[in-house]
C-alpha positions as CSV (number, residue, x, y, z in Angstrom):
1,X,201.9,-58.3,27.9
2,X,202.0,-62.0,28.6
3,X,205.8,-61.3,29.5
4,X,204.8,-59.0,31.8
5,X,201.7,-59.3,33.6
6,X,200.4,-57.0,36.3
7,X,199.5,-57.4,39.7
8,X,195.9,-58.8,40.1
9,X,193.5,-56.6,42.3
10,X,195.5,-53.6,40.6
11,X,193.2,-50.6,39.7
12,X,191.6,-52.1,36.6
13,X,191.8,-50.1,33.2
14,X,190.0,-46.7,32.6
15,X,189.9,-44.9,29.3
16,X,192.3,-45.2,26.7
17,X,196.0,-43.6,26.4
18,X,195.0,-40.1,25.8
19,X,196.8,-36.8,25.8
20,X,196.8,-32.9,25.3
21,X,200.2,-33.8,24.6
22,X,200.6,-37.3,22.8
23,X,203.0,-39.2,24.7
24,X,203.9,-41.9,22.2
25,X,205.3,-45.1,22.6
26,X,203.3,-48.2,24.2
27,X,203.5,-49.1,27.9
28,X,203.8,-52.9,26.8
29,X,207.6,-51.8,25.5
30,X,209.0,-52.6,29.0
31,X,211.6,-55.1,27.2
32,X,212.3,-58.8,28.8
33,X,212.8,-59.9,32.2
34,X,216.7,-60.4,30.7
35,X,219.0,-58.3,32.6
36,X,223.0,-57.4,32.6
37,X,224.6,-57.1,35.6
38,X,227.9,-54.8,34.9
39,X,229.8,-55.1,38.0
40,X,230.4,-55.8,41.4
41,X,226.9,-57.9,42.6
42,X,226.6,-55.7,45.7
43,X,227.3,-56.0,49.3
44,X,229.0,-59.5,50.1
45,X,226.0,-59.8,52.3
46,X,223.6,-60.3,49.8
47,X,225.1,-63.5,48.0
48,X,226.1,-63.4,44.7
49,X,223.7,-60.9,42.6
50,X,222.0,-63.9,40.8
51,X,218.9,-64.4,41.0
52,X,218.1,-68.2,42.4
53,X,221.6,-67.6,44.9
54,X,220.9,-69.5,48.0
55,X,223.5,-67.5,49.6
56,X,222.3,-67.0,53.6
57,X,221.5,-63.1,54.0
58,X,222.7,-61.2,57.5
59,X,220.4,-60.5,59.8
60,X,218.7,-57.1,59.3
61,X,215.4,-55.3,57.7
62,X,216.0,-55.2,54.2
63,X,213.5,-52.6,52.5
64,X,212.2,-54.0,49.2
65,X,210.6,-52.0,46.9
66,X,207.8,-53.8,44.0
67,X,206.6,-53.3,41.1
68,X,203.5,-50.3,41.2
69,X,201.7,-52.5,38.6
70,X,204.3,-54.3,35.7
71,X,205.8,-57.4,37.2
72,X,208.2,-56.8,34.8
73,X,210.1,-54.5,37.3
74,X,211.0,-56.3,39.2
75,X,214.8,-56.4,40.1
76,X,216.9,-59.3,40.3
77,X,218.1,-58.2,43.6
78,X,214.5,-58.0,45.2
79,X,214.1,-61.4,44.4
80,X,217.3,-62.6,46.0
81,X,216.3,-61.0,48.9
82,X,212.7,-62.0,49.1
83,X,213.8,-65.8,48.2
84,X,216.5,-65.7,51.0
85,X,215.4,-64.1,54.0
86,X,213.5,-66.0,56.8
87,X,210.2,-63.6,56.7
88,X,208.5,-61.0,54.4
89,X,206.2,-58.7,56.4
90,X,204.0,-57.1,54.2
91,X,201.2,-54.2,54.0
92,X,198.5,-56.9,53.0
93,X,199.8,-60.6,53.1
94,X,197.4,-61.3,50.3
95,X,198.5,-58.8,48.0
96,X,202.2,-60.1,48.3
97,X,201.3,-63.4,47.7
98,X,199.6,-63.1,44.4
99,X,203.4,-61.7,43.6
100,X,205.3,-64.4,45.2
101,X,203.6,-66.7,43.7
102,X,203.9,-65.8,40.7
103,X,207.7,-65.5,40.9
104,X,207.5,-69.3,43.1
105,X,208.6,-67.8,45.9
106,X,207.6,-69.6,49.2
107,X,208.3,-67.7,52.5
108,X,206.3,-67.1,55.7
109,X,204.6,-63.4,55.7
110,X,203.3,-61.7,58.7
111,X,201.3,-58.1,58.4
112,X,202.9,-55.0,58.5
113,X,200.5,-51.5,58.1
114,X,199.2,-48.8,59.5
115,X,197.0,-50.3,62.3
116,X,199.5,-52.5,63.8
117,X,203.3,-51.6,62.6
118,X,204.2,-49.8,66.2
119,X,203.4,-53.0,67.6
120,X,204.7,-55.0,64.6
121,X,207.9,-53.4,65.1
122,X,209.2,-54.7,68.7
123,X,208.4,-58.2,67.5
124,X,210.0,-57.5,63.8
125,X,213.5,-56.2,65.8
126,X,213.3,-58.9,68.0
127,X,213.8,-61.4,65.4
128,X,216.4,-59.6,63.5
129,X,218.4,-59.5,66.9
130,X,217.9,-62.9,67.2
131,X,219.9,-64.0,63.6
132,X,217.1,-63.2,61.3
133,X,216.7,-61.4,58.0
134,X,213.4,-59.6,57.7
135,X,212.2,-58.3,54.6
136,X,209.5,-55.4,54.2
137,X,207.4,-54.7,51.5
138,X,204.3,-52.8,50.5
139,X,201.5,-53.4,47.8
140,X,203.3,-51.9,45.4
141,X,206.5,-49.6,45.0
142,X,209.3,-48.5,47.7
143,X,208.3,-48.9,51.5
144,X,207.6,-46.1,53.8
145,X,206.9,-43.5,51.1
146,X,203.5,-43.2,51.8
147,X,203.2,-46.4,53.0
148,X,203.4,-48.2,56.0
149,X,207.5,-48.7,56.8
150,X,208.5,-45.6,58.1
151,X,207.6,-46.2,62.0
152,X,209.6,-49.3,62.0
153,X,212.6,-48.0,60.1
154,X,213.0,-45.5,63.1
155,X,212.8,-48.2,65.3
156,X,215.0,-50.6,63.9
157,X,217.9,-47.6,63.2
158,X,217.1,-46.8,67.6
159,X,217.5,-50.5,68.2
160,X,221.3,-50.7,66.6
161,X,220.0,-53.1,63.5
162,X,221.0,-53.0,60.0
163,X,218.3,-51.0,57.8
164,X,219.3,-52.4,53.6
165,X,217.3,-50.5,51.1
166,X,216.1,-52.6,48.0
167,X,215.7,-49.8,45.1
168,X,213.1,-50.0,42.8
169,X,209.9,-49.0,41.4
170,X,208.2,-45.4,42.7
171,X,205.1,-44.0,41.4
172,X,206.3,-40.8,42.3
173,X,210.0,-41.0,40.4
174,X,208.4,-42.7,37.5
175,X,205.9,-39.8,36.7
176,X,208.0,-37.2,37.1
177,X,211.1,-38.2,34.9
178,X,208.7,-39.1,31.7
179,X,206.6,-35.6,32.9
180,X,208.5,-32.9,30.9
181,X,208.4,-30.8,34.4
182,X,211.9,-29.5,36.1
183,X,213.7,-32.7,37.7
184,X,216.5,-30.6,39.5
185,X,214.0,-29.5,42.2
186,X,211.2,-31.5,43.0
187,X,209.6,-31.7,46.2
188,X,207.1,-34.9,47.0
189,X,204.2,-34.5,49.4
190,X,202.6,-37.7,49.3
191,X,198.4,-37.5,49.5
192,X,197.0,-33.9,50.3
193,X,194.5,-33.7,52.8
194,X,191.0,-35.3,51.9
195,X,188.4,-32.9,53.6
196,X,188.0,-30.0,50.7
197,X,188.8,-27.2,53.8
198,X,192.1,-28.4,55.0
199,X,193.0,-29.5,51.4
200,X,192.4,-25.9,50.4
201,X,194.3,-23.8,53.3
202,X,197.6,-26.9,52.7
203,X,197.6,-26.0,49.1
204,X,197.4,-22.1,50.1
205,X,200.3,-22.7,52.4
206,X,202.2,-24.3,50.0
207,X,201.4,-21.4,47.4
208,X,203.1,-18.7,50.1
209,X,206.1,-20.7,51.2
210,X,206.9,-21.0,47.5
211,X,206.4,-17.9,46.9
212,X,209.1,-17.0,49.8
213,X,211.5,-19.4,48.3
214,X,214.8,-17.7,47.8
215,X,215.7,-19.6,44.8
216,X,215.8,-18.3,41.6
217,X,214.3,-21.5,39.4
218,X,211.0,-23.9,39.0
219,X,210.5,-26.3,41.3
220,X,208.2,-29.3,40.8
221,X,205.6,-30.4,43.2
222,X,204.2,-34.3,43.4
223,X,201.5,-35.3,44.9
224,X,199.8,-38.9,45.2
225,X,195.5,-38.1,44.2
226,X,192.7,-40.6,44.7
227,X,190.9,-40.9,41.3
228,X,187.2,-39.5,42.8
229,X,189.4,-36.3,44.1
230,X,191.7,-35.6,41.7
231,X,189.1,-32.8,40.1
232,X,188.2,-30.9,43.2
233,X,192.1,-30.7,43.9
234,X,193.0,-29.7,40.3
235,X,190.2,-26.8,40.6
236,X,191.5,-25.9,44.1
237,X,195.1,-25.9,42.1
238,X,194.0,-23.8,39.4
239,X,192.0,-20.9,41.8
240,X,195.2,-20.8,44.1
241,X,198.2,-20.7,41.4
242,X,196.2,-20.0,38.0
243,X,194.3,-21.6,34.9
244,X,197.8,-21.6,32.9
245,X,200.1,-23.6,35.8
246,X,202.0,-26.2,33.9
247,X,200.5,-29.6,35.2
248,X,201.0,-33.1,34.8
249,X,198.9,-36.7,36.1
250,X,200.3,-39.3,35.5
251,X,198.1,-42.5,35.6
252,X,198.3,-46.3,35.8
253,X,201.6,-45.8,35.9
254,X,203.2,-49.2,33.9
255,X,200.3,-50.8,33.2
256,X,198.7,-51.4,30.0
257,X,196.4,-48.3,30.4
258,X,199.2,-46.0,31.2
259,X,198.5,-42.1,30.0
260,X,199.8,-39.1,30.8
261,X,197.9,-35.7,30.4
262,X,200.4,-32.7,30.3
263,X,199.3,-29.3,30.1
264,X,198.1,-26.3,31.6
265,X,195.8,-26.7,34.9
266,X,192.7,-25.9,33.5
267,X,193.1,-27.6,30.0
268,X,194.3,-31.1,32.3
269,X,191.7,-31.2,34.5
270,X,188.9,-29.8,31.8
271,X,189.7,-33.4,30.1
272,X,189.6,-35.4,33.1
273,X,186.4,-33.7,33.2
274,X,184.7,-35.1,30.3
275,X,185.1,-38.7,31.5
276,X,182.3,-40.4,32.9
277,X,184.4,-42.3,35.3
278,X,188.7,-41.5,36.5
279,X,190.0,-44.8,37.8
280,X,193.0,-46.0,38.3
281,X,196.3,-44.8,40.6
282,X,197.1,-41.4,40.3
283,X,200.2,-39.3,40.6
284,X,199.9,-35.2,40.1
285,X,202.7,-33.0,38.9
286,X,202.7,-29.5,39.1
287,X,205.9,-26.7,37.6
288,X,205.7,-24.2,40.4
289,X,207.0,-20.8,39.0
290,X,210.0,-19.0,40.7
291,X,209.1,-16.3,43.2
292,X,208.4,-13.1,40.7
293,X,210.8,-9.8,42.1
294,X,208.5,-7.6,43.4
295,X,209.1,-3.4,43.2
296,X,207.9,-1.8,45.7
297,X,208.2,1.4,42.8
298,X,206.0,-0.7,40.2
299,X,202.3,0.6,39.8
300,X,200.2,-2.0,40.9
301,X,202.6,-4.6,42.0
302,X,201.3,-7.1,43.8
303,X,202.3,-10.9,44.9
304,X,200.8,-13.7,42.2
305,X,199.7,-15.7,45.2
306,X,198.3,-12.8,48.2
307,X,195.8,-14.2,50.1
308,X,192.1,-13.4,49.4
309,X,192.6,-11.5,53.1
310,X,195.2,-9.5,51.8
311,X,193.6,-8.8,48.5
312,X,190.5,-7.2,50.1
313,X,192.1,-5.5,53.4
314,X,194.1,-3.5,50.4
315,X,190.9,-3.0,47.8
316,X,189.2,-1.7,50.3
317,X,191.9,0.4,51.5
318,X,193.0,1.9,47.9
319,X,189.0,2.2,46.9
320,X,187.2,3.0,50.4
321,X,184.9,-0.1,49.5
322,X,183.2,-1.8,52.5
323,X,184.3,-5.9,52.8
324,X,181.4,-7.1,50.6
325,X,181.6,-5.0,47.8
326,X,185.9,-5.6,48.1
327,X,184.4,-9.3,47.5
328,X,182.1,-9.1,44.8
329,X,184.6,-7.1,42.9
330,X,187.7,-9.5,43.2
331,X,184.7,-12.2,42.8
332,X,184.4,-10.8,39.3
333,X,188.1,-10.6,39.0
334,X,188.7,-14.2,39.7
335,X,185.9,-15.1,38.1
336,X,184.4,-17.1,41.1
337,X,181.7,-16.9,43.4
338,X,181.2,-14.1,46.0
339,X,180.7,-16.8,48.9
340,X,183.6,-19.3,47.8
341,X,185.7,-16.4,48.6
342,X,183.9,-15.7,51.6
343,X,184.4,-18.9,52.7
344,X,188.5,-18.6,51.8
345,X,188.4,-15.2,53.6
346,X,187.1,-16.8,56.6
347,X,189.4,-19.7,56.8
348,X,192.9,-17.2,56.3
349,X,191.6,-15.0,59.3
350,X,190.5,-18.2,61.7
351,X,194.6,-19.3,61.0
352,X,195.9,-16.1,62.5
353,X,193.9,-16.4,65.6
């Protein structure tokens, strides 16, 4: 890995490359920093594609996405732009500089996050109206998906400057091309909600509006997961769409401890389990089932994902059992606890208020 090394202050290593399904391979394979460039270098504005071009850069906020741990990603592009424009402002200034340094890269940066981009902004567009080349970046991948950018994108496209994206590294596109889950149809949700309650009733939303999805295939769902939540939201994924829901996380995504655990929910999160510590960034995958056809004819049919409301209003109406015997059966059914659910019920009826 000398080649390659990662980004100091990165999430330091956790267990070792483990799988339900072996992944193979070793993260360390990323090749050399050697790259072919078949064709046209790009936009006239942004020199001549090679990497030490001194080539002046228009004015504008050029959007530069780096690396989510292997410095190795980077592209030569990025550093064309980063070399060449007259100021890098950055989620954390110290963060970027461990990576300009190491690719001797010496420009001004100025702070750019979520406590002071709105005001960041008006100064930001200011200069770019004034001849200058701004670059933004964040700690690590593409800017303004979930991370501080998107405020002063918005602003920048109001104010009549040019807006460049930079491709490169994403957590989120990474994990889900080496996951094994549907690529066609993916939808990315960035972090859920941290407070178990609201986490529970998003993921329960999500659950019905897939379920009223008029297409006819998987989709995949990606989520970003802090490492000391990542259990309570795989549980609240497994009650909500089932033990057997194909499930991916993806963690420390290009760096040396890079792993992927693919399986059903339970079996994923029953390994995560067993650790005595999960560190490290995490991405979550899920392979959200088409909407089943329901027949109103069938005996019994009923939607995969009705609400614990619905479930009880209709026990209680085909059995003539009062609410809290309705709840200790389906509690059996579920196999979860009688006040979890009351708990669930609750929340559903306090959102139709």
């Amino acid at each position: 890995m000398a080649d390659h090394p990662q980004l100091e202050g990165a999430p330091g290593p956790g267990s070792p490359r483990t799988g339900l399904r072996p992944w193979g391979g070793d993260p360390s394979h990323l090749g050399t920093r050697e790259s072919i460039n078949l064709g046209a270098p790009g936009p006239s504005h942004l020199g001549t594609g090679e990497p030490n071009s001194d080539a002046p850069l228009a004015p504008g906020l050029y959007l530069v996405a780096t690396p989510i741990g292997n410095l190795g990603d980077i592209t030569l592009r990025a550093l064309e732009v980063l070399r060449n424009v007259d100021r890098i402002a950055c989620e954390d200034t110290r963060q970027t500089q461990k990576l300009l340094n190491h690719f001797q890269i010496d420009k001004k940066t100025v702070s750019c996050h979520e406590h002071n981009e709105r005001g960041r902004a008006t100064e930001l567009i200011q200069n770019i109206k004034a001849g200058k080349a701004i670059a933004l970046v964040s700690d690590a991948g593409t800017p303004g998906v979930s991370d501080p950018g998107s405020w002063l994108v918005r602003e920048a496209i109001a104010a009549g400057v040019p807006v460049i994206p930079i491709p490169g590294a994403n957590a989120a596109i990474s994990a889900l091309i080496a996951s094994g889950l549907p690529a066609e149809d993916f939808h990315f949700l960035g972090f859920p909600p941290e407070k178990a309650g609201a986490r529970r009733t998003w993921l329960e939303d999500l659950a019905a509006s897939a379920q009223s999805d008029p297409r006819s295939t998987p989709r995949t769902l990606i989520f970003y997961e802090a490492p000391h939540r990542i259990l309570e939201t795989l549980s609240d994924i497994e009650s909500i769409w089932g033990p057997l829901l194909h499930a991916v996380v993806a963690r420390e995504l290009t760096k040396i401890h890079e792993e992927f655990l693919r399986g059903a929910v339970a079996e994923v999160r029953a390994e995560l389990a067993t650790r005595d510590r999960i560190r490290g960034e995490i991405t979550l995958l899920i392979e959200v089932p088409a909407p089943a056809k329901s027949s109103s004819d069938a005996p019994g049919a009923e939607s995969a994902h009705e609400t614990i409301a619905a479930r009880v209003a209709r026990m209680q109406s085909e059995s003539g059992l009062d609410e809290k015997e309705a709840l200790k059966r389906l509690a059996r059914e579920l196999g979860r606890s009688k006040s979890d659910l009351y708990r669930e019920l609750q929340r559903q009826r306090a959102k139709k208020r």
